[in-house]
C-alpha positions as CSV (number, residue, x, y, z in Angstrom):
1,X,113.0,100.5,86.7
2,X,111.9,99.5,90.1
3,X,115.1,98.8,93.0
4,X,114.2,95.0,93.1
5,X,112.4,94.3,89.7
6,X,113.5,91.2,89.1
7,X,113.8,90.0,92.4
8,X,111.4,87.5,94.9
9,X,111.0,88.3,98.8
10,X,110.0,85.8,100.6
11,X,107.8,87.2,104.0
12,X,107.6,84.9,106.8
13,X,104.2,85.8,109.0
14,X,103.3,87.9,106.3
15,X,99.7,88.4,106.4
16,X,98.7,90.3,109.1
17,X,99.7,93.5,110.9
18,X,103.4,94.5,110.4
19,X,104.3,91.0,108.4
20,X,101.8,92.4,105.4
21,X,103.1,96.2,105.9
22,X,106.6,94.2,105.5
23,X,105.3,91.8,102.5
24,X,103.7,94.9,100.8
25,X,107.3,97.1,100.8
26,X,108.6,94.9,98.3
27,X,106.4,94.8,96.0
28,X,106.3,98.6,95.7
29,X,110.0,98.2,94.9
30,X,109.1,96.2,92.2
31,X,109.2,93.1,93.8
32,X,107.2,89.4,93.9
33,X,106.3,88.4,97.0
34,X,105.6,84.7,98.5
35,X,104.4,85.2,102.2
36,X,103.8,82.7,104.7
37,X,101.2,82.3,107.3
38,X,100.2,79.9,109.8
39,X,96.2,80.6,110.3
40,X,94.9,83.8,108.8
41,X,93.8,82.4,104.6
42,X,91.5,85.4,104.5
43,X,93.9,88.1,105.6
44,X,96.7,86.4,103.6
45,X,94.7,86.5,100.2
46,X,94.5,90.0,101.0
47,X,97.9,91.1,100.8
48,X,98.3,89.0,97.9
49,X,95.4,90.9,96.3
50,X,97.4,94.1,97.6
51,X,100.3,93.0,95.9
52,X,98.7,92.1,92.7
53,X,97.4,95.4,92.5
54,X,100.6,96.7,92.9
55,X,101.1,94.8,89.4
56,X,103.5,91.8,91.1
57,X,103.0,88.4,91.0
58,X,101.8,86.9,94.5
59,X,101.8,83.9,96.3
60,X,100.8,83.0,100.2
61,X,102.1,79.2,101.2
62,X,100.7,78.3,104.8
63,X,103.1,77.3,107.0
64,X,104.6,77.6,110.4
65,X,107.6,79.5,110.9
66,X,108.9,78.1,113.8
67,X,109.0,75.0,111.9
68,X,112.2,74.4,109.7
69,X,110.5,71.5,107.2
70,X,107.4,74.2,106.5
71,X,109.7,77.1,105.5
72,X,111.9,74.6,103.2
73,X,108.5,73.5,102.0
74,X,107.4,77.5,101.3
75,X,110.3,77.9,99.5
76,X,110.0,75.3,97.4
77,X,106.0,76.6,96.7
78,X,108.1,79.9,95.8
79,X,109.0,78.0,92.5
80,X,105.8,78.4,90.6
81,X,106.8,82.2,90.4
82,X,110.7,82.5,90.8
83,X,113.5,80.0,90.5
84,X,115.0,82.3,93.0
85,X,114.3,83.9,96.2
86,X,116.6,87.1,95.8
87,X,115.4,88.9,99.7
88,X,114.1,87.8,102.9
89,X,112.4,89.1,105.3
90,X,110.0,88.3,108.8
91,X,107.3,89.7,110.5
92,X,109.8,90.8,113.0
93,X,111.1,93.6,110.9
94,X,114.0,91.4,110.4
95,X,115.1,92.0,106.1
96,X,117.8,90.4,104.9
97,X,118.6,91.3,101.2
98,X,120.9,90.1,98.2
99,X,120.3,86.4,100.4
100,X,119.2,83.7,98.0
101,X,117.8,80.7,98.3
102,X,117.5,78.2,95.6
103,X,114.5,76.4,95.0
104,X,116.6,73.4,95.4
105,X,116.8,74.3,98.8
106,X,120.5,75.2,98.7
107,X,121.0,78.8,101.0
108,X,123.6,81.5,99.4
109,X,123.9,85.1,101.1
C-alpha cells in the first residue's frame, strides 16, 4: 500500500513549474490531488492528466491564492473527490501533512 493512499493533497499554484513537480509527488505516494491555479487551464489539465495516469483521481479548481474566499472556495470544489483534505502543500515548496481541512470549511492540524 502506497504512504498516503487514502489521503487528498490539496496544491496551491499547482500547475506549472515546481507547483506541478509538488502536485505530482503526492500522487506517486498514492495520493488524490486538487491543484489550484490562477491562469494556466492548459498546463493545469496537464498535471491532472499526469496524475491520472499515475491511477489517482484529479481535480484543478482556478483560483487565486493570495485570495482567502478562492482557496475556501477550492476546498470546497475538493468535495467531489474527498470529504477530506488529509495534506497541503504550495508552490513554494511549503508541505504541510496530517493537516485537514473539512469540506465544511472547518481547519484541524
Amino acid at each position: 500500500m502506497n504512504r498516503l493512499e487514502g489521503n487528498v493533497a490539496l496544491v496551491t499554484g499547482g500547475s506549472r513549474d515546481i507547483g506541478a513537480a509538488v502536485a505530482s509527488r503526492p500522487a506517486e505516494e498514492g495520493a488524490d490531488v486538487v491543484l489550484t491555479y490562477e491562469n494556466s487551464a492548459e498546463r493545469a489539465a496537464e498535471v491532472v492528466e499526469q496524475v491520472k495516469a499515475a491511477g489517482r483521481r484529479a481535480l484543478a479548481v482556478r483560483a487565486d491564492s493570495a485570495v482567502p474566499e478562492a482557496l475556501t472556495a477550492a476546498v470546497d470544489e475538493a468535495a467531489e473527490i474527498a470529504a477530506t483534505v488529509a495534506h497541503l502543500a504550495g508552490a513554494d515548496g511549503a508541505y504541510i501533512t496530517g493537516a485537514s481541512i473539512p469540506v465544511d470549511g472547518g481547519f484541524t492540524a
